[in-house]
C-alpha positions in Angstrom: 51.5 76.0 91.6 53.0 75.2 88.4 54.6 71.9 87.7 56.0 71.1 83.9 55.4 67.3 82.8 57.6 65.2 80.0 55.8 62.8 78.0 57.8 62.0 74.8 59.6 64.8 72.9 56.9 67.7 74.3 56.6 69.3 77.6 53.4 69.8 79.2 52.3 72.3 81.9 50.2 70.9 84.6 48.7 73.2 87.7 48.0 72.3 91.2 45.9 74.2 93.7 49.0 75.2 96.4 45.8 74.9 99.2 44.2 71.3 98.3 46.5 69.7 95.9 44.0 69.0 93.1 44.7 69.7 89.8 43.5 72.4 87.2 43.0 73.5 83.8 45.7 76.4 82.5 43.3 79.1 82.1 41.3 78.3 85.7 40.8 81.3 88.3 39.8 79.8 91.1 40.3 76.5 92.5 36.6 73.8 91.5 37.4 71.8 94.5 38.0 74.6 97.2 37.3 78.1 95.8 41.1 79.4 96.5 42.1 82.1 94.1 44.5 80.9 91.4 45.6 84.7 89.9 46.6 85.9 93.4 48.7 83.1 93.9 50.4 83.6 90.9 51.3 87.2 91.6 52.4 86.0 94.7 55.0 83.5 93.2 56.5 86.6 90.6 56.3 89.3 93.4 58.4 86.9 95.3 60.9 85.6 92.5 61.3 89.5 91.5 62.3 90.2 95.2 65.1 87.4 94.7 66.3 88.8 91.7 66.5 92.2 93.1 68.3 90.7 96.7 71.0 89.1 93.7 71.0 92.0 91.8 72.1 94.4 94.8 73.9 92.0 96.4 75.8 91.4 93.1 76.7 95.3 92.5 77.9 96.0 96.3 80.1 93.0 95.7 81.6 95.0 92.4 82.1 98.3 94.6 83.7 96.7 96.9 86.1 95.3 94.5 86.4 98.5 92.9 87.0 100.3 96.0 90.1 97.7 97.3 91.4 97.9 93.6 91.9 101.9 93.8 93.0 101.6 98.0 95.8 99.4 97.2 96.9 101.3 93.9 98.7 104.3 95.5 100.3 102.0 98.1 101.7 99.8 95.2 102.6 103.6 93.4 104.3 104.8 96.0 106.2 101.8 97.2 107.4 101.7 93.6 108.5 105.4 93.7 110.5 105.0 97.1 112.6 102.5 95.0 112.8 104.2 92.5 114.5 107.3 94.4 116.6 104.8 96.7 118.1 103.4 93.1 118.2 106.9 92.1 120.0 108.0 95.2 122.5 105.1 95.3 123.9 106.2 91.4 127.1 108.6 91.5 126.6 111.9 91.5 122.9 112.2 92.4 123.5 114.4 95.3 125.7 116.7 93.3 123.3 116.9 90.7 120.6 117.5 93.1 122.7 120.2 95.0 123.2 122.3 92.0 119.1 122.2 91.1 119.0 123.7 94.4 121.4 126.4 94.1 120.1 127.0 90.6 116.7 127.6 92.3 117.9 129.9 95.4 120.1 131.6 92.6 116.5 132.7 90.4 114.6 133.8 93.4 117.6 136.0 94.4 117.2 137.5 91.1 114.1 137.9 90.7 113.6 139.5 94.1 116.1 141.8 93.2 114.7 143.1 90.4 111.6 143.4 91.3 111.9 144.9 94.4 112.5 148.7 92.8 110.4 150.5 91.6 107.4 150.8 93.5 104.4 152.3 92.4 102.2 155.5 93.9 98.7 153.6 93.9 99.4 150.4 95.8 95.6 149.5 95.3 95.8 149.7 91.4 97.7 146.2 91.1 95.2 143.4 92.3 97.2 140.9 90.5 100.9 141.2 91.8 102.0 142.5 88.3 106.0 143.0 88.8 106.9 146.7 88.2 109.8 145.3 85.8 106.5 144.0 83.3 104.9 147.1 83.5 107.7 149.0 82.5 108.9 146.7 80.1 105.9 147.0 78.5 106.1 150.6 78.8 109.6 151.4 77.4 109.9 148.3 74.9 113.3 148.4 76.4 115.5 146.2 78.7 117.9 148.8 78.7 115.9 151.3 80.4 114.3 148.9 82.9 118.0 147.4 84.1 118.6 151.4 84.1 115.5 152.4 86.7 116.2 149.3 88.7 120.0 149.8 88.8 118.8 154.0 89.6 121.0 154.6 87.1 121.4 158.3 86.3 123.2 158.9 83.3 121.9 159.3 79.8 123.9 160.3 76.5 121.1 160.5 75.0 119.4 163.1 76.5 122.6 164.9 76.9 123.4 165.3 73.7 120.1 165.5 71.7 117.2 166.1 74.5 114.5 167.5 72.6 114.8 164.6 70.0 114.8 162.1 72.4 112.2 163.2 74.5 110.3 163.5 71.7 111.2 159.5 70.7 110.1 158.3 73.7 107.2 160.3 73.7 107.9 162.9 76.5 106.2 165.9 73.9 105.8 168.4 76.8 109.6 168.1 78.2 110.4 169.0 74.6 108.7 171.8 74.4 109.9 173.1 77.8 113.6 172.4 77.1 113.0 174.1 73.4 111.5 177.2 75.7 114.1 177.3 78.2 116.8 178.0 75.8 114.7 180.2 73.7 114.3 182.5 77.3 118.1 182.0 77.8 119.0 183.7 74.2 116.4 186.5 74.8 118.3 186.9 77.8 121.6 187.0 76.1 120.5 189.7 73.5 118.9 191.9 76.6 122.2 191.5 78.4 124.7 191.9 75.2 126.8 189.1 77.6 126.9 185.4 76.9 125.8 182.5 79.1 127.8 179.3 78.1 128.3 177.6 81.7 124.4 178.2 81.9 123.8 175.8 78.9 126.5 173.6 79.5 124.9 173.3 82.6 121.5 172.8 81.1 122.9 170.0 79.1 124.4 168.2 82.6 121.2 168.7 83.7 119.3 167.0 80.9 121.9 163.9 80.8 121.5 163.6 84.5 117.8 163.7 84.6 116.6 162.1 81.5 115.8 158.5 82.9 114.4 160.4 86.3 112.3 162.1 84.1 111.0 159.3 81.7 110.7 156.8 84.6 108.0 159.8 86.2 106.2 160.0 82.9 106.2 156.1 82.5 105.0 155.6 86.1 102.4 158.2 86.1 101.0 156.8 82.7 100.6 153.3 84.1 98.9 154.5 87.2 96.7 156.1 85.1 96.0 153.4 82.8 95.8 151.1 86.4 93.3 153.2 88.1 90.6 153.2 84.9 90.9 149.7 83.5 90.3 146.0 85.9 91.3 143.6 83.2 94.5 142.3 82.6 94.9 141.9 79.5 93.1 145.4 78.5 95.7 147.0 80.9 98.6 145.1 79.2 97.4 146.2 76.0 96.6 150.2 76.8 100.4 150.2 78.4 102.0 149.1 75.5 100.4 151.3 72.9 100.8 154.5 75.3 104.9 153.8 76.1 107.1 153.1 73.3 108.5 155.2 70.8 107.6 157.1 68.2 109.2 158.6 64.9 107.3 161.5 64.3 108.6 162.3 67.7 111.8 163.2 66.4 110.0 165.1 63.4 108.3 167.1 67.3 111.3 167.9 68.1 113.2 169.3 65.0 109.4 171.4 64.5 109.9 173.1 68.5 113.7 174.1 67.3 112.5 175.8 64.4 109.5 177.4 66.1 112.3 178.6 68.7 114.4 180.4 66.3 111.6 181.2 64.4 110.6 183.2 67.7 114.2 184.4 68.0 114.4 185.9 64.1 111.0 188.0 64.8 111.5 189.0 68.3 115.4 189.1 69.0 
């Protein structure tokens, strides 16, 4: 036992055996008047004092999570009562409900929309669309075009393009086989002609109504068997995005396709007609 002594302006240390009461020198290990061990008493004192500073210590931080704890329960409460006056003064002001009303109708109005357009078309490989993709943003991508995806959606089945100039517009959009087979049809018409010495003009005419009526039939096939095939050999996203766009479009030297099919057409027509 340790017991500090004033005398004057210095403070001196004194030590007393905690089992007879005698005193001690400082630096003394065991006790001259009854053998008890000093050392052991001493760790005895600091193991108890450091179990008291680790009871305050504990009992000091549970006290902090506590606080913490009631400090974030009553926060929301004090949020939400706040909110719930908030709207009540909100819905007290003129024309809240009106304004509120037309939000709503503004909402049912999109997803009307939107469920109409993307309701049409719908695709041969259900399987090949893991992410819900609308058709519309395929074929957009596809066609570059609005005009042509309001067209497929509407089922619209005119097109003065392909009435008037189908082998240049097929070639535009890419279609580079329909070319050539509208090219060879009318080739096999004029041979025709010449064998028959008679003339077939309600035949073409009728090739052209056929054309105009089944141009965006024709390109919505090509379009939609393009994608399904870009679908079924790429998983990613933004890889099938990408392929999509680069295979749909247009093209210039297209056009330069088609006027090359006409001239290899009556090139055919000069040699064998």
């Amino acid at each position: 036992m340790v017991i500090l002594v004033e005398e004057g302006d210095s403070c001196l240390e004194v030590r007393y055996c905690s089992s007879c009461g005698q005193s001690i020198s400082a630096n003394a290990r065991f006790c001259t008047s009854c053998g008890n061990p000093i050392e052991q008493e001493a760790y005895q004192e600091q193991d108890s004092q450091q179990q008291v500073y680790q009871q305050q210590a504990q009992q000091q931080q549970q006290q902090q999570q506590q606080q913490a704890y009631q400090q974030q329960a009553n926060l929301p409460q004090v949020q939400t009562y706040q909110e719930q006056l908030y709207q009540q003064q909100a819905y007290q002001q003129p024309g809240y409900q009106q304004q509120q009303q037309a939000y709503q109708q503004q909402g049912y109005q999109q997803q009307a929309y939107q469920q109409q357009a993307y309701q049409t078309p719908t695709w041969q490989n259900q399987q090949s669309n893991p992410y819900n993709t609308p058709e519309a943003e395929w074929l957009w991508l596809y066609s570059h075009s609005d005009q042509y995806v309001e067209k497929w959606i509407k089922k619209s089945n005119w097109n003065w393009a392909s009435f008037l100039f189908f082998p240049f517009w097929a070639g535009y959009r890419k279609m580079y086989a329909e070319s050539a087979i509208y090219v060879a049809i009318f080739v096999g018409m004029a041979f025709i002609e010449q064998l028959l010495d008679f003339s077939l003009p309600f035949a073409r005419i009728g090739m052209y109504i056929l054309c105009g009526t089944l141009g965006n039939k024709l390109y919505f096939n090509k379009a939609q068997k393009d994608i399904d095939h870009i679908l079924s050999l790429h998983a990613d996203h933004e890889l099938r995005r990408s392929f999509i766009y680069q295979k749909g479009g247009t093209s210039g030297w297209g056009i330069v396709y088609g006027i090359g099919m006409i001239l290899i057409g009556m090139a055919l027509l000069a040699i064998f007609g």
